[in-house]
C-alpha positions as CSV (number, residue, x, y, z in Angstrom):
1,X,105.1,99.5,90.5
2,X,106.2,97.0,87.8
3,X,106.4,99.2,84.4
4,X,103.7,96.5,82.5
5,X,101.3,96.8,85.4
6,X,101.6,100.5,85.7
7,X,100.9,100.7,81.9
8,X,97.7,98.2,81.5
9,X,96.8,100.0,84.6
10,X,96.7,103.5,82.7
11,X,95.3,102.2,79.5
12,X,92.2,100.2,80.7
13,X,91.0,103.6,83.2
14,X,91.6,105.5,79.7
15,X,89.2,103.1,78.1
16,X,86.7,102.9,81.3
17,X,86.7,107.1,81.2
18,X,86.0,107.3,77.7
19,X,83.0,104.5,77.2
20,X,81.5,107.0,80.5
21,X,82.4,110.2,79.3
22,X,82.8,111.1,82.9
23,X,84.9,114.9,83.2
24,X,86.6,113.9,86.5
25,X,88.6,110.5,84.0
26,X,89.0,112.8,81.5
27,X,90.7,115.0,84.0
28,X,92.2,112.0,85.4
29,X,96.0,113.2,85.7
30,X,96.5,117.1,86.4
31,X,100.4,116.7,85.7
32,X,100.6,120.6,86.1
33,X,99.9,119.9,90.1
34,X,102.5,119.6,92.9
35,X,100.6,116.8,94.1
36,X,100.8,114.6,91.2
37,X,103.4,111.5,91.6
38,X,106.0,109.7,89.8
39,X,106.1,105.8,90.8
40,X,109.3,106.6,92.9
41,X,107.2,108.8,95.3
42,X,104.8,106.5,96.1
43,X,104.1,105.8,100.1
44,X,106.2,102.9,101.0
45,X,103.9,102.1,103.6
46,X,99.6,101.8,103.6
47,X,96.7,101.2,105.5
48,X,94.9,98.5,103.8
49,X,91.3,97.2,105.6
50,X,91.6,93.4,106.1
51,X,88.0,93.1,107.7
52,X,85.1,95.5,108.3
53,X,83.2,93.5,110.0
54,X,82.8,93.4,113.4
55,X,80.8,90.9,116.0
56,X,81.0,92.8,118.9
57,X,78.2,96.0,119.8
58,X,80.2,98.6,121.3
59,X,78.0,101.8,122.5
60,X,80.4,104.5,121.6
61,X,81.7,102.8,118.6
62,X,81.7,105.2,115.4
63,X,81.6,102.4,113.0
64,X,78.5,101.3,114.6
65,X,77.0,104.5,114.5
66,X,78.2,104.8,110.7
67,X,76.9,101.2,109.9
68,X,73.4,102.2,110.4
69,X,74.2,104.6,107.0
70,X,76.1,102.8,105.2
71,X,75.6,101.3,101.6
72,X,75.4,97.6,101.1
73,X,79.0,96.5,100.4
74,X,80.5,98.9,103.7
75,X,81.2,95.5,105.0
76,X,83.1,93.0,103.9
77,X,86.0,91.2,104.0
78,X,89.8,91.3,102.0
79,X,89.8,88.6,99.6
80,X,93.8,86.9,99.5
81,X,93.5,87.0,95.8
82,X,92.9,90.7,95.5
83,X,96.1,91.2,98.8
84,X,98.0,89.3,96.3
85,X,97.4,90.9,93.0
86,X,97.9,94.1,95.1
87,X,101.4,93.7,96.4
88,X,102.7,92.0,93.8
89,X,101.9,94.7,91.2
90,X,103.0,97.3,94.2
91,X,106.3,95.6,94.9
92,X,107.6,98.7,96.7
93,X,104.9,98.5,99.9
94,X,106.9,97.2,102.5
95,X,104.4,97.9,105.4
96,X,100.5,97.7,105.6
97,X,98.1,98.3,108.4
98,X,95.3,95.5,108.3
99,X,93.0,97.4,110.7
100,X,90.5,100.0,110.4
101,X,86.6,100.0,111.2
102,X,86.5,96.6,111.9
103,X,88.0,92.8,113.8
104,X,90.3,91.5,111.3
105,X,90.3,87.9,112.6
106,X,86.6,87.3,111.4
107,X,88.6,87.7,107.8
108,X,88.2,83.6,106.4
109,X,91.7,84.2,104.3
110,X,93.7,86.0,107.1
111,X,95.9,83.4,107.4
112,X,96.6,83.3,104.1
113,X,97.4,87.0,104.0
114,X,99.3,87.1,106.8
115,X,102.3,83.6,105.3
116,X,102.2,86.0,101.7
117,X,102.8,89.3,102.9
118,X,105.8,87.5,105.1
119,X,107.2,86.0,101.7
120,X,106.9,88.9,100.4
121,X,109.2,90.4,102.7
122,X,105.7,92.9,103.9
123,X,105.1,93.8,107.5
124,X,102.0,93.9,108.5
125,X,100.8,95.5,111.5
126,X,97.0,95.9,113.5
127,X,98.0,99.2,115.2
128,X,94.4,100.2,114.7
129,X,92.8,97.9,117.3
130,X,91.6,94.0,117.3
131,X,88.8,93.1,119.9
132,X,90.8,89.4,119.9
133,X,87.8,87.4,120.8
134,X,87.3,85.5,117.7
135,X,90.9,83.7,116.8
136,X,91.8,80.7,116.1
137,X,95.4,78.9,117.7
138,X,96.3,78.2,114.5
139,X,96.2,82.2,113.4
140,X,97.7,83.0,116.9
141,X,100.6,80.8,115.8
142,X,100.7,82.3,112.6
143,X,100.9,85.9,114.0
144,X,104.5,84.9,115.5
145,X,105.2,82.4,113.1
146,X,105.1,84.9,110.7
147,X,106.4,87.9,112.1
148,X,103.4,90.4,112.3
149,X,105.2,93.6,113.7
150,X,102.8,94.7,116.4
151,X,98.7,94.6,117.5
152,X,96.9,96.9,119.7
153,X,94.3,94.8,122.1
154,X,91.0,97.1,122.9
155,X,90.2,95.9,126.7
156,X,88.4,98.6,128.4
157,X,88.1,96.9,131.6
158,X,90.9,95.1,133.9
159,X,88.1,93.0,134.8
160,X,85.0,90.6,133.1
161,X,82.3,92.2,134.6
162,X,83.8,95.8,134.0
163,X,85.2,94.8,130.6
164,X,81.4,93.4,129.1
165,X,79.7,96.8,129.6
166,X,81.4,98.4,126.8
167,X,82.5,95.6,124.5
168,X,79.1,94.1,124.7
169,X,79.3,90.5,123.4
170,X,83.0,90.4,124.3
171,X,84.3,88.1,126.8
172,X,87.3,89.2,128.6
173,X,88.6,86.0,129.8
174,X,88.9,84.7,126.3
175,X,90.9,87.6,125.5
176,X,93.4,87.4,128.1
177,X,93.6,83.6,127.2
178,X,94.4,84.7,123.6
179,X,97.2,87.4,124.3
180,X,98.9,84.2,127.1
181,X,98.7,81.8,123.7
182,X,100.2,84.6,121.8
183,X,103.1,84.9,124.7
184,X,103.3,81.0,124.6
185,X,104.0,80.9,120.9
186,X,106.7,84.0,121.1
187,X,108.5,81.6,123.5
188,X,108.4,79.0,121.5
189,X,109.7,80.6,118.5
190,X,112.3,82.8,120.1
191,X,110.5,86.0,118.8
192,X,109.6,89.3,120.4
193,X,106.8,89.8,117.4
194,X,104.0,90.8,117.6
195,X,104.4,93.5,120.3
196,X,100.6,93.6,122.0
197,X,99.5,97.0,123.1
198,X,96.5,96.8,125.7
199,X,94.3,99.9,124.8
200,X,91.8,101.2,127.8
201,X,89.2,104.2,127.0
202,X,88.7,105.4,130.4
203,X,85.0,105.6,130.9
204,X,83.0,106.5,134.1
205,X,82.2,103.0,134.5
206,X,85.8,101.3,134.6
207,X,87.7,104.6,135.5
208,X,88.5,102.5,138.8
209,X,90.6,100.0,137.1
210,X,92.9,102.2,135.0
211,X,96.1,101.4,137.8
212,X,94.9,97.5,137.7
213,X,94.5,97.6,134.1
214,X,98.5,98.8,133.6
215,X,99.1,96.3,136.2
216,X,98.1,93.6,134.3
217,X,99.5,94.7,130.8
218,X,102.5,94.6,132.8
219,X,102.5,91.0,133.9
220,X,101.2,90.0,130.4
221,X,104.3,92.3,128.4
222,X,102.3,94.6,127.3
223,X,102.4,98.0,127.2
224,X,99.2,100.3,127.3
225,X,97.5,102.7,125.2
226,X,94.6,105.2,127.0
227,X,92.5,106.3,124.5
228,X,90.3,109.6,124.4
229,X,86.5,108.4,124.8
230,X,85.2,109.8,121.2
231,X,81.0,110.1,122.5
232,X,80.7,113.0,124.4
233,X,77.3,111.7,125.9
234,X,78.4,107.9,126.7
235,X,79.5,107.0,130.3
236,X,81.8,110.4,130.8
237,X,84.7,110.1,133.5
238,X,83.7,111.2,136.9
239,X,86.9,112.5,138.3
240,X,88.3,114.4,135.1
241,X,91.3,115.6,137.0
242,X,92.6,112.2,138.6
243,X,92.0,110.5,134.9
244,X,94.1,112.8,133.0
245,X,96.5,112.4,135.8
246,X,96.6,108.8,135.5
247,X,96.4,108.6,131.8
248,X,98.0,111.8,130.3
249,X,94.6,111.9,127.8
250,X,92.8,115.2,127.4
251,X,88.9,114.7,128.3
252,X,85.9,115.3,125.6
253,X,85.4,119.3,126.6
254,X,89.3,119.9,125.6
255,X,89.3,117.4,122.4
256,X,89.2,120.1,120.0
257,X,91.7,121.9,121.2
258,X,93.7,118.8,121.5
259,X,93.5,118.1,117.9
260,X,94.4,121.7,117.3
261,X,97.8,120.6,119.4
262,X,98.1,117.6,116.9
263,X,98.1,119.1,113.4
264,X,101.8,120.1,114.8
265,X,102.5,116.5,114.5
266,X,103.2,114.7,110.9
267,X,100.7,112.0,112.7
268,X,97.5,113.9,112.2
269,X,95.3,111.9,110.2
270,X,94.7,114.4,107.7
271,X,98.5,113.2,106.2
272,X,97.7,110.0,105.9
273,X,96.4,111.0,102.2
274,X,99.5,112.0,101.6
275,X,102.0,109.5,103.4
276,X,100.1,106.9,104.8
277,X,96.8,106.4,102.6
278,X,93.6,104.1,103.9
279,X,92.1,101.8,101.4
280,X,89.1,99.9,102.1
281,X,89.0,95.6,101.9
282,X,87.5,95.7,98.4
283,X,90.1,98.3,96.8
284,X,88.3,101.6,97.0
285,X,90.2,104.7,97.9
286,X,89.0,106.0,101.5
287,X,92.4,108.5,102.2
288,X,92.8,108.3,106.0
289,X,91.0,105.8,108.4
290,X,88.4,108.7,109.5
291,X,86.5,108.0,106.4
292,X,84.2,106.1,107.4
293,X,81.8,106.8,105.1
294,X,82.7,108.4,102.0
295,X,85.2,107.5,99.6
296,X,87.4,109.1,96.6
297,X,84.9,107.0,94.1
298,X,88.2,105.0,92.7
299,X,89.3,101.1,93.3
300,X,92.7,101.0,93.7
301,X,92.8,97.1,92.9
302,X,91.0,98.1,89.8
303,X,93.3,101.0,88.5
304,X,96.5,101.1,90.7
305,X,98.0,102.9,93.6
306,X,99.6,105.2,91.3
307,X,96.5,106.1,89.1
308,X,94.4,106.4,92.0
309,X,96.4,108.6,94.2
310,X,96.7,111.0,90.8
311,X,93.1,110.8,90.7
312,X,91.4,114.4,90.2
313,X,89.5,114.2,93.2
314,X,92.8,113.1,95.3
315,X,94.7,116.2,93.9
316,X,91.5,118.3,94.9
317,X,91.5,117.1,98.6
318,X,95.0,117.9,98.9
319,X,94.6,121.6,97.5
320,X,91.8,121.8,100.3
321,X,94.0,120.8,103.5
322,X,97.3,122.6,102.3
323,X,95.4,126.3,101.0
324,X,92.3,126.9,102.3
325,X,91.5,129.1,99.2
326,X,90.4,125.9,97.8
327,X,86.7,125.8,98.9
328,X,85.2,121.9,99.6
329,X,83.1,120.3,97.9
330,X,80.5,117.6,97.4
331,X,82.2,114.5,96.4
332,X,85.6,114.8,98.4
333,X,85.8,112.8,101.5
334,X,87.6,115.3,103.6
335,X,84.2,118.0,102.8
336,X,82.4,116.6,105.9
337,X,85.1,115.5,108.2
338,X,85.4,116.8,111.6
339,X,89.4,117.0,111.3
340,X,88.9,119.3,108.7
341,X,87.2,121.2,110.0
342,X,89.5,121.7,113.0
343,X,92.0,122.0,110.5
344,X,90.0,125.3,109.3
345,X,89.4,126.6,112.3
346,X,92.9,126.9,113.2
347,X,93.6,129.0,110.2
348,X,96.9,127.2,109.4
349,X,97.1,124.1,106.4
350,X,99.2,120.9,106.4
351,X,102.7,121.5,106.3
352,X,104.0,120.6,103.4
353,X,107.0,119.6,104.6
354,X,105.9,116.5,106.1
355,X,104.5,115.2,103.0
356,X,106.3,111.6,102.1
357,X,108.0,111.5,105.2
């Protein structure tokens, strides 16, 4: 972070805690804790919502379900003049994730974005999951043009009428007409970016198509992603045993213990506070992209990277997933999450030793 930025930065939050009198700014920095940063240990890489919105009305989606509950400004949109203020005060990101609860391409300044971040030397990824109906061929062009590293495509169905029973207002065709454009503009410009990932959620409604859905990634170069159906209730697999043979996924009854197997892995989302952190498109501080909800009650466009990941609240969900002495509260994302609790109930913390790796 630029030295003048970091400093204005520190001053006006100073100012903003004292006009409140608010104890958790006056405890803004707790430079006794482990957890507190110097500039140089800032993530080099961040999640960064581009576009919460969504047009499609997926059955199982969480951020459907979540929507319903939401305050006002849940959804939104990034604005390029906040992206840019970001990075270039935060000249040391050199990767951001656009996606999170929502399509990115229904984001008016994508394009935008997407020719900045590439002069400012930033790759951006949408490893999260686009639904790819709504793009323009000019933002397809810009997506190779510009180098973005790497989308995954959510198609759960190798077929139109299979595909529209889950990604209700969706058309498939369109889709598949998008990633060939995308292929045609890779050939054109020599380039191997963006690498498309097709995901499929095996349901019991397009279980049938999981071989002709890899078939097809195939003959589109793509590779393919099966993803764990998250609603126990909604359309459950019929033949458990053949799925998981044909996908490698665990089924809903074993996804607990499956997450169990993941905290192992320096990929659980619980580390993303720590290595990988999720902001939301208007600057707030979410932690990990399973917050779909709550938030650390800071704006990181407003204060800083820096400031906010120092923030008291921050420090305090760290203490809780690394020593489970530290008891959750109200007011800290992580209180009500369902990782955490899996995280608990395994008796065994975040190991520290994959923090900023």
């Amino acid at each position: 972070m630029k030295r003048r930025s970091f400093i204005k930065s520190a001053v006006c939050l100073g100012c903003l805690g004292m006009a409140a009198g608010c104890s958790d700014f006056l405890n803004f920095q707790d430079r006794n804790s482990e957890f507190f940063l110097t500039a140089d240990q800032l993530p080099r890489s961040i999640r960064l919502e581009a576009c919460s919105l969504c047009q499609l009305r997926c059955p199982a989606c969480v951020t459907l379900l979540y929507q319903k509950k939401a305050p006002k400004d849940w959804v939104g949109y990034l604005k390029f003049d906040d992206f840019k203020k970001f990075v270039d005060e935060n000249d040391f990101i050199k990767e951001i994730e656009l996606s999170n609860k929502g399509e990115i391409f229904l984001n008016p300044e994508l394009d935008e974005i997407i020719k900045y971040a590439h002069h400012k030397g930033i790759t951006l990824t949408a490893g999260n999951g686009v639904n790819f109906n709504s793009v323009s061929d000019t933002t397809l062009e810009n997506l190779v043009k510009y180098q973005v590293k790497h989308m995954t495509i959510a198609i759960d169905g190798a077929t139109p009428e299979t595909y529209k029973i889950y990604r209700v207002g969706g058309d498939f065709n369109k889709v598949i007409d998008n990633i060939k454009k995308i292929n045609y503009f890779k050939k054109k410009y020599n380039s191997e970016f963006p690498k498309l990932t097709w995901q499929f959620i095996p349901f019991g409604h397009n279980e049938h198509e999981i071989l002709l859905a890899k078939k097809k990634a195939q003959e589109l170069n793509m590779e393919i992603l099966y993803k764990r159906n998250m609603r126990k209730k909604y359309s459950p697999v019929k033949n458990r045993k053949l799925v998981e043979e044909l996908t490698g996924i665990i089924t809903f009854d074993k996804f607990d213990n499956s997450l169990k197997d993941d905290l192992k892995e320096k990929t659980f989302a619980c580390y993303n506070l720590f290595n990988y952190p999720q902001i939301d498109y208007n600057g707030l501080l979410l932690g990990c992209n399973r917050a779909y909800i709550g938030n650390f009650g800071i704006n990181v466009f407003e204060v800083g990277l820096l400031n906010a990941l120092n923030y008291s609240k921050c420090i305090y969900a760290k203490r809780m997933l690394t020593d489970f002495s530290t008891p959750p509260k109200n007011g800290i994302p992580c209180t009500k999450c369902h990782s955490y609790t899996v995280l608990k109930s395994t008796g065994k913390p975040l190991n520290k030793a994959f923090f900023n790796t």
